[in-house]
LUMMARLO-76125 format. One record per atom (N, C-alpha, C): residue number from 1; atom name; x, z, y. Coordinates in steps of 0.1 Angstrom, whole numbers, plus 2048, in hexadecimal, padded with zeros to 3 digits. Example, Ala and Ser with C-alpha at 12.3 -4.5 7.8 and 13.67 -1.06 7.14 Angstrom:
{atom 1; N; {884; 84E; 7C7}}
{atom 1; CA; {87B; 84E; 7D3}}
{atom 1; C; {884; 84E; 7DF}}
{atom 2; N; {880; 847; 7EA}}
{atom 2; CA; {889; 847; 7F5}}
{atom 2; C; {881; 84F; 800}}
% end
This chain:
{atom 1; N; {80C; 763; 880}}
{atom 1; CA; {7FD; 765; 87E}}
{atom 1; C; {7F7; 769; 88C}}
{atom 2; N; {7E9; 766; 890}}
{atom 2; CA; {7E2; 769; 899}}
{atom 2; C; {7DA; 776; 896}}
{atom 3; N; {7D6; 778; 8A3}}
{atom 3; CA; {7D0; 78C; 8A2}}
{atom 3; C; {7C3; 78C; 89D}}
{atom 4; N; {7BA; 792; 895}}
{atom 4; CA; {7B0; 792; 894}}
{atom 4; C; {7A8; 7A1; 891}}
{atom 5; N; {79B; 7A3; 893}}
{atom 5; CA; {795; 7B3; 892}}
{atom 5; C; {795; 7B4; 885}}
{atom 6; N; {79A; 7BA; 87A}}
{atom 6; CA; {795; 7C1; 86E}}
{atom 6; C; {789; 7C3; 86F}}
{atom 7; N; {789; 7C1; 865}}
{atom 7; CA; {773; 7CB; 85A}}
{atom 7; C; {776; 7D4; 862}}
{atom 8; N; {766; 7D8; 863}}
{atom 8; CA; {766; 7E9; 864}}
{atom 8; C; {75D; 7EF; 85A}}
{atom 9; N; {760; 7F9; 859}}
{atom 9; CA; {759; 805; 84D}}
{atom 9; C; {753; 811; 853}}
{atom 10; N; {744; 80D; 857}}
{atom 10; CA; {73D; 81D; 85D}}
{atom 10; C; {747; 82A; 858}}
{atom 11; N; {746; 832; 864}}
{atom 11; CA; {74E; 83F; 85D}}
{atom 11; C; {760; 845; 863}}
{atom 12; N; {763; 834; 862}}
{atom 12; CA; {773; 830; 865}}
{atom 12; C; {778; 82D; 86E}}
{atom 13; N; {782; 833; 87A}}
{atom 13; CA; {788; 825; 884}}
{atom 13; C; {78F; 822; 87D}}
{atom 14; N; {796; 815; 884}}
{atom 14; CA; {79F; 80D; 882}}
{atom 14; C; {7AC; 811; 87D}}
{atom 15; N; {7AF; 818; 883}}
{atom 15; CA; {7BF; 822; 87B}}
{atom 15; C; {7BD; 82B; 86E}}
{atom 16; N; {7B2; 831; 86B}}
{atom 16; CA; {7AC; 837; 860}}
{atom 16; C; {7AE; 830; 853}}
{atom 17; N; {7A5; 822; 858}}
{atom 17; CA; {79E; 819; 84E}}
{atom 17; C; {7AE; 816; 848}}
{atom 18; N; {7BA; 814; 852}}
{atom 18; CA; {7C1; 80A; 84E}}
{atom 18; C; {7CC; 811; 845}}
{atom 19; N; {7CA; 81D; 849}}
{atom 19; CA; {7D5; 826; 83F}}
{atom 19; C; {7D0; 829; 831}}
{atom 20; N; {7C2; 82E; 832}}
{atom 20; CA; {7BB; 82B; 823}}
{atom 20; C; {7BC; 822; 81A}}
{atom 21; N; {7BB; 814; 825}}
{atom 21; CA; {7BD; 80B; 81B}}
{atom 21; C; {7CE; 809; 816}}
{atom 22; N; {7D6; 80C; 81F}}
{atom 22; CA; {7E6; 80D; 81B}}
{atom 22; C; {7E3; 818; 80E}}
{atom 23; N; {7DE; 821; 80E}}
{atom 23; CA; {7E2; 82C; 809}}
{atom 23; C; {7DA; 827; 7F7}}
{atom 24; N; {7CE; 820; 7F5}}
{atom 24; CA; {7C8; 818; 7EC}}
{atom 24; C; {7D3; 80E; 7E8}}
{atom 25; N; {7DB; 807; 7ED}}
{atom 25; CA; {7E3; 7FD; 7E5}}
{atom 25; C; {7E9; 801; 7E2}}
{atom 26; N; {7EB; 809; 7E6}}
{atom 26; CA; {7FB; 815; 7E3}}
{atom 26; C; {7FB; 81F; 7D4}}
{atom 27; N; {7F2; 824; 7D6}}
{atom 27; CA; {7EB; 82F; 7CA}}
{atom 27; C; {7E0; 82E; 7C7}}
{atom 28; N; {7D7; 82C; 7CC}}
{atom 28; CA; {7C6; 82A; 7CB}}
{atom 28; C; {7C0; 821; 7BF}}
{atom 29; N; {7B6; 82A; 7BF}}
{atom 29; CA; {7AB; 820; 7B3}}
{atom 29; C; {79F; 827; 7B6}}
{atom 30; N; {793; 81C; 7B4}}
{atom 30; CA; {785; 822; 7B8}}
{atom 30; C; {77E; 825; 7AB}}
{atom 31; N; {776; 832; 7AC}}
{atom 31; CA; {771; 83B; 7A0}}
{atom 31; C; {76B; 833; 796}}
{atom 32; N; {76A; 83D; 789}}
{atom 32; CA; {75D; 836; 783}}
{atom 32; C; {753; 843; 77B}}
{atom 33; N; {74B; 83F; 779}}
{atom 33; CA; {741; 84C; 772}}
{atom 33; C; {73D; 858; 77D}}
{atom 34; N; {73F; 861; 77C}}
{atom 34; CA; {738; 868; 787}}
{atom 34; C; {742; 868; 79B}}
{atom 35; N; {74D; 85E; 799}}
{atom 35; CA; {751; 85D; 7A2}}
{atom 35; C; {74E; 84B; 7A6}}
{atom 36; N; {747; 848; 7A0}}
{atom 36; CA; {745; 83D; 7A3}}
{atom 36; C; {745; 836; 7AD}}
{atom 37; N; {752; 82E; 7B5}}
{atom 37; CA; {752; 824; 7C4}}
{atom 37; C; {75A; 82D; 7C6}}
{atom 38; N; {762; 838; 7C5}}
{atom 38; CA; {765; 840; 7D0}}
{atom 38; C; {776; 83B; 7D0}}
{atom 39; N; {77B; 840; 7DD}}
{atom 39; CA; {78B; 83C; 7DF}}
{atom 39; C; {78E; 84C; 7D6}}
{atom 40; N; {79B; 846; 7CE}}
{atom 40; CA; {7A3; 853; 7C9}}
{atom 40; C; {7AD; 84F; 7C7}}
{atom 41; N; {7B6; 859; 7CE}}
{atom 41; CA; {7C4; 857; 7D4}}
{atom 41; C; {7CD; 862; 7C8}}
{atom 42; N; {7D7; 85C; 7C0}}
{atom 42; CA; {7DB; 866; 7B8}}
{atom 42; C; {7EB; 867; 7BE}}
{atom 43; N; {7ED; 86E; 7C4}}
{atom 43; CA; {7FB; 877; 7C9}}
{atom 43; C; {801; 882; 7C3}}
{atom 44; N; {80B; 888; 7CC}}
{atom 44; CA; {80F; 893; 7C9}}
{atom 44; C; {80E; 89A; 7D6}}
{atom 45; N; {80D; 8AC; 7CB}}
{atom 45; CA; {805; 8B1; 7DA}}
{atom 45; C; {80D; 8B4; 7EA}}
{atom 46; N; {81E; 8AD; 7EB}}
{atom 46; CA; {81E; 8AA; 7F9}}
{atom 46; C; {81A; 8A0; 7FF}}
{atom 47; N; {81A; 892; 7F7}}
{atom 47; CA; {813; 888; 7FF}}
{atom 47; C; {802; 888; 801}}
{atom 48; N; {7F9; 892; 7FB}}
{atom 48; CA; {7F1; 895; 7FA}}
{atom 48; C; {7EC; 8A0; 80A}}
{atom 49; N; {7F4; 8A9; 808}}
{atom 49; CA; {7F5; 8AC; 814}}
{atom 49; C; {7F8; 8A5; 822}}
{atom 50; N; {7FE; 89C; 822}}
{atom 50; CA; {7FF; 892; 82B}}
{atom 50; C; {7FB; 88A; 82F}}
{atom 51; N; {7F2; 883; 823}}
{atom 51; CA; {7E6; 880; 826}}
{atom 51; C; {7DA; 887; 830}}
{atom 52; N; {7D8; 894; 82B}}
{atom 52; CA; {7CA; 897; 833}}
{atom 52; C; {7D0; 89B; 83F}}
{atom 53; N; {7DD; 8A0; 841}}
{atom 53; CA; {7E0; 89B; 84F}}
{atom 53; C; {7E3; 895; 854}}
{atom 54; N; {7E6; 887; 851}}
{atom 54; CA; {7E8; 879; 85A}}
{atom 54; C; {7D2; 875; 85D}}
{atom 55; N; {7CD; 879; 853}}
{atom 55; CA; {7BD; 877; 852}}
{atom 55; C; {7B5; 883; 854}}
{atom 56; N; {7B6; 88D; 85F}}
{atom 56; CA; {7B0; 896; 85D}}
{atom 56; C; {79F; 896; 85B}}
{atom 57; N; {796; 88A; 866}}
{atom 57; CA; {78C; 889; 860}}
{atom 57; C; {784; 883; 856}}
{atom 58; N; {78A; 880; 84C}}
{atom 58; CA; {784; 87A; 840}}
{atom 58; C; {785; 889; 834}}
{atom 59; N; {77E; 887; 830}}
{atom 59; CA; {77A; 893; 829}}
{atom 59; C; {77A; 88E; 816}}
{atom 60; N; {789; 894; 81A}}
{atom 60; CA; {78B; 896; 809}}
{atom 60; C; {78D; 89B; 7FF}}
{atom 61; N; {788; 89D; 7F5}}
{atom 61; CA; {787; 8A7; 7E5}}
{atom 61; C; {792; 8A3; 7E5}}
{atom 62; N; {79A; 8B1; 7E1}}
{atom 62; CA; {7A7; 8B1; 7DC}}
{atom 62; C; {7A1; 8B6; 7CE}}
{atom 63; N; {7A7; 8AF; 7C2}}
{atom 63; CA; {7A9; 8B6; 7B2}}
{atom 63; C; {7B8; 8B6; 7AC}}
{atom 64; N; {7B8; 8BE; 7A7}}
{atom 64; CA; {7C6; 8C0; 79F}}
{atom 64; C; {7C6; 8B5; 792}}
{atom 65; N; {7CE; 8B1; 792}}
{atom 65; CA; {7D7; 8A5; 788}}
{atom 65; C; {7DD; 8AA; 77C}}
{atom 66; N; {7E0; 8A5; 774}}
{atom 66; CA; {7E7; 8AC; 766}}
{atom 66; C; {7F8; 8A4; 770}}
{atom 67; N; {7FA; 89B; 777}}
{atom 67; CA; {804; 896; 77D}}
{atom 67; C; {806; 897; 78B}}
{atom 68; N; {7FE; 89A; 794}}
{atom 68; CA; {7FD; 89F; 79E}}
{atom 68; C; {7EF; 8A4; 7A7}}
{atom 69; N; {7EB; 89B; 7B1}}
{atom 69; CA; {7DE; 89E; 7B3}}
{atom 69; C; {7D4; 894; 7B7}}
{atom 70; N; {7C9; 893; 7B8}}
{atom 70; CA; {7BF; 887; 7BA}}
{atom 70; C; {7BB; 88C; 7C8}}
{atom 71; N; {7BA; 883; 7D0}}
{atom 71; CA; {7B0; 884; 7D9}}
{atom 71; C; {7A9; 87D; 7DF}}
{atom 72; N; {79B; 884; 7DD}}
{atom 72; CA; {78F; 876; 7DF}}
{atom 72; C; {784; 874; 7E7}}
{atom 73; N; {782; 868; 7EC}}
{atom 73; CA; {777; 866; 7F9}}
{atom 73; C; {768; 85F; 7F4}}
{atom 74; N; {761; 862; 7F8}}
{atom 74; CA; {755; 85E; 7EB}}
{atom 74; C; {74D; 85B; 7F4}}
{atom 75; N; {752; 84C; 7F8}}
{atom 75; CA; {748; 843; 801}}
{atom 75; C; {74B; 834; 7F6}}
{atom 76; N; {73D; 833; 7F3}}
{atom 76; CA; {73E; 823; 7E8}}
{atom 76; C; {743; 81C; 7F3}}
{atom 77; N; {73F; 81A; 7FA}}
{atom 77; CA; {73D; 810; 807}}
{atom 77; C; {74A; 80D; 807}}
{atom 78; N; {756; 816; 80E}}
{atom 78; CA; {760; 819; 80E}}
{atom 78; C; {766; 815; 7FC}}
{atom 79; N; {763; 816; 7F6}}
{atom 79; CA; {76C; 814; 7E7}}
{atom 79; C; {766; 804; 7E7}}
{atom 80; N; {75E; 800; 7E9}}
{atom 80; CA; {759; 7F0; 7E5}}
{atom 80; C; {75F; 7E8; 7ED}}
{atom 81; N; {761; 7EF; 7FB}}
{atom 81; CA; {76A; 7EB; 802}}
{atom 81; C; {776; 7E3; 802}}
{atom 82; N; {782; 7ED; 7FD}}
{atom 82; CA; {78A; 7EE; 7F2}}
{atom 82; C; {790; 7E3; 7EC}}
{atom 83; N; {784; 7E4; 7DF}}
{atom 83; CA; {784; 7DE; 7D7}}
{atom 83; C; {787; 7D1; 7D5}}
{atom 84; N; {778; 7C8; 7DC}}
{atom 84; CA; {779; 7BD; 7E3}}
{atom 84; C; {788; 7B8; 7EA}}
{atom 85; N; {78D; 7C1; 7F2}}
{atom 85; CA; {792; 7B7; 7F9}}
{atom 85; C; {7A0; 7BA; 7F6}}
{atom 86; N; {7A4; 7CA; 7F0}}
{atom 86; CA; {7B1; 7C8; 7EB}}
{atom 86; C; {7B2; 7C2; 7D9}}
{atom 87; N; {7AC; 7C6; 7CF}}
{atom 87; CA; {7A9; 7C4; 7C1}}
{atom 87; C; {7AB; 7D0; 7BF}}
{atom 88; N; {7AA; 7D3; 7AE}}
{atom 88; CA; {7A6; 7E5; 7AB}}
{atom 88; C; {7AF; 7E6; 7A2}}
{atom 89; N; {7B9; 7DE; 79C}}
{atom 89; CA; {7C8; 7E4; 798}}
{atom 89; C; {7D2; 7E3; 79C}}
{atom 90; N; {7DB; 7ED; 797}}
{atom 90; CA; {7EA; 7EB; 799}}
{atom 90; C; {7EF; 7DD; 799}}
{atom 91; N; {7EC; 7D4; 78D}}
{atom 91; CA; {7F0; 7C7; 78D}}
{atom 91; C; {7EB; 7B9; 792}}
{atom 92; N; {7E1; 7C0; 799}}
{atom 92; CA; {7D6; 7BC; 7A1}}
{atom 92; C; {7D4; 7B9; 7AE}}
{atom 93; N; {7DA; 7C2; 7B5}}
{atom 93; CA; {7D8; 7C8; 7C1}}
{atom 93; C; {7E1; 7BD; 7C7}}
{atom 94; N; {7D9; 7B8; 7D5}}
{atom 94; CA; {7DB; 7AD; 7DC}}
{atom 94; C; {7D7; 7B0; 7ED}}
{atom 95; N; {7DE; 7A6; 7F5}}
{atom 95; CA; {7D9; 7A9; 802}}
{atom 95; C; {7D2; 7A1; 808}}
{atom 96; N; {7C4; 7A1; 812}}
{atom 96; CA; {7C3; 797; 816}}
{atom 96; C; {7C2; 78E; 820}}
{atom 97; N; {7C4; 781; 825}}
{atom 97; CA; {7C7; 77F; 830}}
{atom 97; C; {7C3; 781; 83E}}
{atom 98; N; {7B5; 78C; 842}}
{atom 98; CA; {7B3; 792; 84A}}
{atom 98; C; {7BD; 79B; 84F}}
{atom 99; N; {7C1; 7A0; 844}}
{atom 99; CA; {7CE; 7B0; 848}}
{atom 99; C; {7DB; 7A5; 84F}}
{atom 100; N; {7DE; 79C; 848}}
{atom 100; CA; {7EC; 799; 84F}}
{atom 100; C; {7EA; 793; 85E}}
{atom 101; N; {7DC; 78C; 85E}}
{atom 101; CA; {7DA; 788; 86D}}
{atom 101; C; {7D3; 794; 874}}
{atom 102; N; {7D4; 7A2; 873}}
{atom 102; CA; {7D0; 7AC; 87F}}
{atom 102; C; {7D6; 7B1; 885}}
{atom 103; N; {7D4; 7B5; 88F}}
{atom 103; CA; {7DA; 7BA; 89D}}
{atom 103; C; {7E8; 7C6; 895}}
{atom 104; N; {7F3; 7C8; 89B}}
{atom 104; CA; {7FD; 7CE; 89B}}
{atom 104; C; {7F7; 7DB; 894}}
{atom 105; N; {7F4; 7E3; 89D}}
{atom 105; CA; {7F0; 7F3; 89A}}
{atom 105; C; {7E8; 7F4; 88C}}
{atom 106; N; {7E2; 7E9; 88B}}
{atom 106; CA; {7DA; 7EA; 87C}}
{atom 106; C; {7E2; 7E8; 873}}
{atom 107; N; {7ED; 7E0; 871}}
{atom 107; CA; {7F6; 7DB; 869}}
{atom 107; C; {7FE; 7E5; 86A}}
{atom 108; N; {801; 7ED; 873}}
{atom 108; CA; {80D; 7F7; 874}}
{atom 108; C; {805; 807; 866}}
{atom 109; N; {7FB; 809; 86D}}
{atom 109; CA; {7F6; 811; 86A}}
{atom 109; C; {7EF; 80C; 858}}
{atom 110; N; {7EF; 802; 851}}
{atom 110; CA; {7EE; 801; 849}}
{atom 110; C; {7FE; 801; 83D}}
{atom 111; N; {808; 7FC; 846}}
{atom 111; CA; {813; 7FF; 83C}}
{atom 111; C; {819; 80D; 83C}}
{atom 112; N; {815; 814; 846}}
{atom 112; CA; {816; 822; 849}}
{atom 112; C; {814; 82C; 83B}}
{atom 113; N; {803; 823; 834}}
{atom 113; CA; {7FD; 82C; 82B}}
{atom 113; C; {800; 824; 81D}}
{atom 114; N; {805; 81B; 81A}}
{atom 114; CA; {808; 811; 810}}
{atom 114; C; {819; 81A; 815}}
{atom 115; N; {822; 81E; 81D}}
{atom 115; CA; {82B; 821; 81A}}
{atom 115; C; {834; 832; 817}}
{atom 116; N; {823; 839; 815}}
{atom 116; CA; {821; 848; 811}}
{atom 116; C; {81E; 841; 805}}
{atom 117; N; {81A; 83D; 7FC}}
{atom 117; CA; {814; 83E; 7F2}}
{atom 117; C; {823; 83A; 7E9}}
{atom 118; N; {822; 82E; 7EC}}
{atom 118; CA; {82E; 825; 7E3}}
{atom 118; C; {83E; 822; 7EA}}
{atom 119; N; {83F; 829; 7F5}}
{atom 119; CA; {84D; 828; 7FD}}
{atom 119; C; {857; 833; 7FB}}
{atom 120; N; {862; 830; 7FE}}
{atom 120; CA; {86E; 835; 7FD}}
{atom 120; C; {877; 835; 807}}
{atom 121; N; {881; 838; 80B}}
{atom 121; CA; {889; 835; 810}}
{atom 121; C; {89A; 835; 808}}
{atom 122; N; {89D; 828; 80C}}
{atom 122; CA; {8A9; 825; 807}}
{atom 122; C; {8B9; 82D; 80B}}
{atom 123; N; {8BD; 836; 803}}
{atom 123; CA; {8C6; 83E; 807}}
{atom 123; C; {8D3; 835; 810}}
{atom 124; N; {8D0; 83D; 81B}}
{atom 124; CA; {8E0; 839; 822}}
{atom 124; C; {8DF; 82B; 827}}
{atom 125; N; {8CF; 826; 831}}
{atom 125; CA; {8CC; 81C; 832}}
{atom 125; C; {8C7; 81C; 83D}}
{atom 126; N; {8C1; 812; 843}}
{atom 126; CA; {8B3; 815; 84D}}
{atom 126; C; {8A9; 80C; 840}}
{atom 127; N; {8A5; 80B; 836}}
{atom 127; CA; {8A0; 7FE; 82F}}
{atom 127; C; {898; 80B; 829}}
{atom 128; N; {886; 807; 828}}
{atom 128; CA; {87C; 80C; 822}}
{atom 128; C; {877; 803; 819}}
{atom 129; N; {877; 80C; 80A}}
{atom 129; CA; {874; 803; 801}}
{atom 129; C; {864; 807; 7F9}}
{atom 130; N; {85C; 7F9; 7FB}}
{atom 130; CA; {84D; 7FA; 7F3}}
{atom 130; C; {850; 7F6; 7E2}}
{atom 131; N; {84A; 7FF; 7DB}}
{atom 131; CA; {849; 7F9; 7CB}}
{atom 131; C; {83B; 7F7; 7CB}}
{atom 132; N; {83C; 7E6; 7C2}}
{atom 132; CA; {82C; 7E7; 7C0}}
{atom 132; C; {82F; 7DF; 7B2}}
{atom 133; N; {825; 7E2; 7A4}}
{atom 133; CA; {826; 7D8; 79B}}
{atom 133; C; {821; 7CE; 79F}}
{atom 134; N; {81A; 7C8; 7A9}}
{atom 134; CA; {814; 7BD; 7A5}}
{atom 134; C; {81C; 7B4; 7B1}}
{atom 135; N; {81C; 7A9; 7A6}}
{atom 135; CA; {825; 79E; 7B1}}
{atom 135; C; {823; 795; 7B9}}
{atom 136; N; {814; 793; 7BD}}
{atom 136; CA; {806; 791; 7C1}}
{atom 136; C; {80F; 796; 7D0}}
{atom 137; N; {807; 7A7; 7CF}}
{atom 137; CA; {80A; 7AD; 7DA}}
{atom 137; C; {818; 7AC; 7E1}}
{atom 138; N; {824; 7AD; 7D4}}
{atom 138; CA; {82E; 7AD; 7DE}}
{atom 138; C; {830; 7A4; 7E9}}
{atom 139; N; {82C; 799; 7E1}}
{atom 139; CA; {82E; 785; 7ED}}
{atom 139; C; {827; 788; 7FA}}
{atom 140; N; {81C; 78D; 7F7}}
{atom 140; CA; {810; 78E; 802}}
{atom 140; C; {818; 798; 80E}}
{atom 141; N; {81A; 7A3; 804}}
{atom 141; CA; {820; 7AF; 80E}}
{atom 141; C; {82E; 7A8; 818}}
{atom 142; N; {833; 7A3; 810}}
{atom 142; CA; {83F; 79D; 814}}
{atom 142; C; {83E; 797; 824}}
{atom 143; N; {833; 78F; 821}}
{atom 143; CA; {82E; 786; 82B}}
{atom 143; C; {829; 790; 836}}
{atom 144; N; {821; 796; 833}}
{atom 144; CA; {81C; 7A3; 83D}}
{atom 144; C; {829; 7A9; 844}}
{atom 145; N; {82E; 7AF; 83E}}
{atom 145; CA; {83C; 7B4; 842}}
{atom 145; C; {847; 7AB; 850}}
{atom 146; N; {842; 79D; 84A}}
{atom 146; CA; {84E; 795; 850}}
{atom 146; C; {845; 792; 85F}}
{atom 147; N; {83B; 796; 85E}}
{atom 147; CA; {82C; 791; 869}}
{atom 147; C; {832; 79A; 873}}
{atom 148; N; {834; 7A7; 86E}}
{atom 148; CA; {838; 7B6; 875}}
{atom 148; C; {846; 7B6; 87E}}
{atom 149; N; {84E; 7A7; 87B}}
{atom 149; CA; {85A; 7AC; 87C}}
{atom 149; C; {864; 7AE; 876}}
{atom 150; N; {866; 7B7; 869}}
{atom 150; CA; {86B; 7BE; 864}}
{atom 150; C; {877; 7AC; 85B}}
{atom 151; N; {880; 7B3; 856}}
{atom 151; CA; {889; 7AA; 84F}}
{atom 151; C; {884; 7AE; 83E}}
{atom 152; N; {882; 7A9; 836}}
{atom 152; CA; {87B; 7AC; 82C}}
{atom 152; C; {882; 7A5; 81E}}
{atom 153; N; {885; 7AC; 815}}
{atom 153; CA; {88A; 7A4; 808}}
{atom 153; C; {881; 7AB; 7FA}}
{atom 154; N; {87E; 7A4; 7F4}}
{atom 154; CA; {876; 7A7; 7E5}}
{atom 154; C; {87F; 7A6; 7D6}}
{atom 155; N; {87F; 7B0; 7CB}}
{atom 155; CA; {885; 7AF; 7C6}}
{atom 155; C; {87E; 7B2; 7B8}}
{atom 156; N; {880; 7A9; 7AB}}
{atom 156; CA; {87A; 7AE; 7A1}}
{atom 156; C; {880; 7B8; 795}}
{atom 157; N; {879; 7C0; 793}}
{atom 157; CA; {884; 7CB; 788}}
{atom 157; C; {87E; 7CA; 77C}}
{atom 158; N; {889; 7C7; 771}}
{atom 158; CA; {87F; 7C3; 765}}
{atom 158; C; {87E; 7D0; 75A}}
{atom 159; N; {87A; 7D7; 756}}
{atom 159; CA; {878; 7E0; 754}}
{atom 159; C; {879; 7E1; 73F}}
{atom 160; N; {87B; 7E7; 737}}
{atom 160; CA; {879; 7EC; 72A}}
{atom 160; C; {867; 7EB; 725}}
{atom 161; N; {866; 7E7; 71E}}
{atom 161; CA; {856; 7E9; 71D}}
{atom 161; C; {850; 7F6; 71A}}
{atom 162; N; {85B; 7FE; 713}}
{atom 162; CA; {852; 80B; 70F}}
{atom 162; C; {861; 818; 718}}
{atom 163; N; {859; 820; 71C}}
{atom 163; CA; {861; 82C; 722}}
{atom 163; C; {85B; 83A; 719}}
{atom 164; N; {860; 843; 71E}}
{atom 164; CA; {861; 84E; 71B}}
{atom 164; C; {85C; 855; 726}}
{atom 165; N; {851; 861; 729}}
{atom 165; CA; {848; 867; 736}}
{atom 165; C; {84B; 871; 72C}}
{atom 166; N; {848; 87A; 733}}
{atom 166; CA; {842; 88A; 72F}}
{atom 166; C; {844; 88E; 71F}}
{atom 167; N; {84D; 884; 718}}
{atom 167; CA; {84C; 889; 70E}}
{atom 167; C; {840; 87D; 706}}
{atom 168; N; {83D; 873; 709}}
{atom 168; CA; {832; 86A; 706}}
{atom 168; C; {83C; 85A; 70A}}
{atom 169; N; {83B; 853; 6FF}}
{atom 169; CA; {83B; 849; 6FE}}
{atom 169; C; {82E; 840; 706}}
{atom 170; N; {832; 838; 715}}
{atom 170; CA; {829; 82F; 719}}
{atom 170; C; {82D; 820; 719}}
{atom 171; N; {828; 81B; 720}}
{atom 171; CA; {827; 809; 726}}
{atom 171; C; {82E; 80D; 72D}}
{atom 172; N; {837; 805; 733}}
{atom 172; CA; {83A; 800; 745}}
{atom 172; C; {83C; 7F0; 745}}
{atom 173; N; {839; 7ED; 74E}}
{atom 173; CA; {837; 7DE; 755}}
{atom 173; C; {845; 7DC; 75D}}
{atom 174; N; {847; 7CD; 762}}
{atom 174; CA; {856; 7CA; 76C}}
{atom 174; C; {84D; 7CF; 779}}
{atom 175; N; {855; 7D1; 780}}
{atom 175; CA; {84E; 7D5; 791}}
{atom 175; C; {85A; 7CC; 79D}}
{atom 176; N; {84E; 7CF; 7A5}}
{atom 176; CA; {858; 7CA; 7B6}}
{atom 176; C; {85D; 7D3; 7C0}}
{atom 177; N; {86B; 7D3; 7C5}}
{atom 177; CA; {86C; 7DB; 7CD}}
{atom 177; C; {86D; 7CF; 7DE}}
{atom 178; N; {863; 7D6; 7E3}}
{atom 178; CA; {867; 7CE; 7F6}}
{atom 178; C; {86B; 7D6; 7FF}}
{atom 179; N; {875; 7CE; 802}}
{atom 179; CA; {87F; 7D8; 809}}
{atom 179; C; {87F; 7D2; 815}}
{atom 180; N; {87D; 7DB; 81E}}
{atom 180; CA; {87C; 7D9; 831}}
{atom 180; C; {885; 7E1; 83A}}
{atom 181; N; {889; 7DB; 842}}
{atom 181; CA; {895; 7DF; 84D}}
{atom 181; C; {892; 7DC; 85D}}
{atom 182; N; {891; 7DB; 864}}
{atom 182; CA; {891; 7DD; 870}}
{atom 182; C; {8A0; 7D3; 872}}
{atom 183; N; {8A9; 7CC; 86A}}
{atom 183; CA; {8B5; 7C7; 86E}}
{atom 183; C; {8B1; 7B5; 870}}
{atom 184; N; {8B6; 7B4; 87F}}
{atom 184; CA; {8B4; 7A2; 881}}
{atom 184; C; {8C2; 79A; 87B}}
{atom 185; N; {8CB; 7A0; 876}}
{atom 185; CA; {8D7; 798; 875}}
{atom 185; C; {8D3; 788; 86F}}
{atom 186; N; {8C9; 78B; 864}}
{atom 186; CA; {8C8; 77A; 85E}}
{atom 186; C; {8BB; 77A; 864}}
{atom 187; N; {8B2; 779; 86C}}
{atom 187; CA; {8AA; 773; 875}}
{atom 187; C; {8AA; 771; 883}}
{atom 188; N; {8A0; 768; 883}}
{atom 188; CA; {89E; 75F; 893}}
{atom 188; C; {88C; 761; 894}}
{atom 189; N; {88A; 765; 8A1}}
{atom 189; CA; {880; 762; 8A5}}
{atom 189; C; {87A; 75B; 8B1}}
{atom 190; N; {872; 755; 8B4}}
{atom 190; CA; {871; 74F; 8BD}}
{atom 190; C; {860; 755; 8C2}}
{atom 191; N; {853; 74B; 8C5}}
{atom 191; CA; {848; 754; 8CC}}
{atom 191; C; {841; 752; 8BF}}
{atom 192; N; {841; 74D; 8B7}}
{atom 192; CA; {839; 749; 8AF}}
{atom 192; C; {83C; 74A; 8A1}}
{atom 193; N; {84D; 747; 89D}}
{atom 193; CA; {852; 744; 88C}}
{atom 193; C; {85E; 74C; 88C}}
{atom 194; N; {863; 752; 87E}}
{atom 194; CA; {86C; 75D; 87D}}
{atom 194; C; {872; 752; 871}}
{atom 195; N; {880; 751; 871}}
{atom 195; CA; {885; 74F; 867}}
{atom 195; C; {893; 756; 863}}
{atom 196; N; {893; 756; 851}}
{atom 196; CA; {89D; 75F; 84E}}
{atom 196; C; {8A6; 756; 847}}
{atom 197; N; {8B4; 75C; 844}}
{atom 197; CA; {8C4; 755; 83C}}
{atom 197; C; {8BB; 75B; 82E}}
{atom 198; N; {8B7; 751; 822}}
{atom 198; CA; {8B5; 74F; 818}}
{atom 198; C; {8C3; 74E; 80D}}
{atom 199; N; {8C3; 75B; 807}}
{atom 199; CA; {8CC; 758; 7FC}}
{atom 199; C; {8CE; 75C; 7EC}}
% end
């Protein structure tokens, strides 16, 4: 992919904007009723913490969660933002081709906050793993990922339809796990094309 400037959003630089938006595909959904447009980020209260210090000047209402905690930035501008260009659900949520053709540091600093939200790390590995339900995003992410470098595999997990939470019978959906490494063993790169051992 070729480099290009991302949007900008009065209020935001470029590293800010891009971890928000990681941090919105990740956990995020924009308000409705008296939060209307706003980003709200539902964590737990260490990655919550983490947040306002990876962000110290954005200015966020923290609320208490019946499951952890919300925290919310209450610029429409900023949630329509969003909206538009990532989609506004879980099953929804997509990337678009602005983000995969932008300069390094934006793309770095965007999987940074998509990988507090929804990442892991894979025991006894160098391999960081993103879950996302939507399989939209995973292909997309995939592609992003492989833009970066990284060695990348996608995996689908099919899941039971009804679970057991808190004592409450819910829904669950199949999900994706993308898993990234830093390992070139099955790739080649040259200035321009990366290719990987398909199996």
């Amino acid at each position: 992919f070729g480099e290009i400037k991302p949007p900008s959003i009065p209020g935001y630089n470029d590293r800010e904007l891009a971890i928000l938006v990681g941090l919105y595909v990740g956990d995020g959904w924009t308000g409705k009723g008296r939060e209307h447009g706003s980003l709200i980020l539902g964590v737990n209260d260490a990655k919550a913490s983490e947040i306002e210090r990876l962000l110290p000047r954005i200015s966020f209402k923290r609320h208490a969660a019946r499951t952890g905690v919300r925290l919310v930035v209450n610029d429409k501008t900023l949630g329509r933002f969003l909206a538009e260009n990532f989609g506004e659900q879980s099953l929804s949520k997509t990337l678009p081709l602005w983000l995969l053709m932008s300069y390094a540091d934006f793309k770095d600093a965007f999987v940074s906050g998509w990988d507090l939200t929804d990442g892991t790390r894979v025991a006894h590995s160098g391999v960081r793993r993103i879950t996302t339900a939507s399989r939209k995003l995973a292909i997309i992410g995939r592609m992003l990922l492989v833009s970066m470098g990284y060695s990348v595999s996608i995996r689908k997990v099919e899941t039971l339809p009804l679970t057991v939470i808190e004592n409450r019978i819910v829904n669950q959906a199949d999900y994706y796990t993308i898993n990234r490494s830093n390992c070139d063993r099955y790739k080649f790169t040259d200035e321009r094309h990366t290719w990987f051992k398909v199996k």
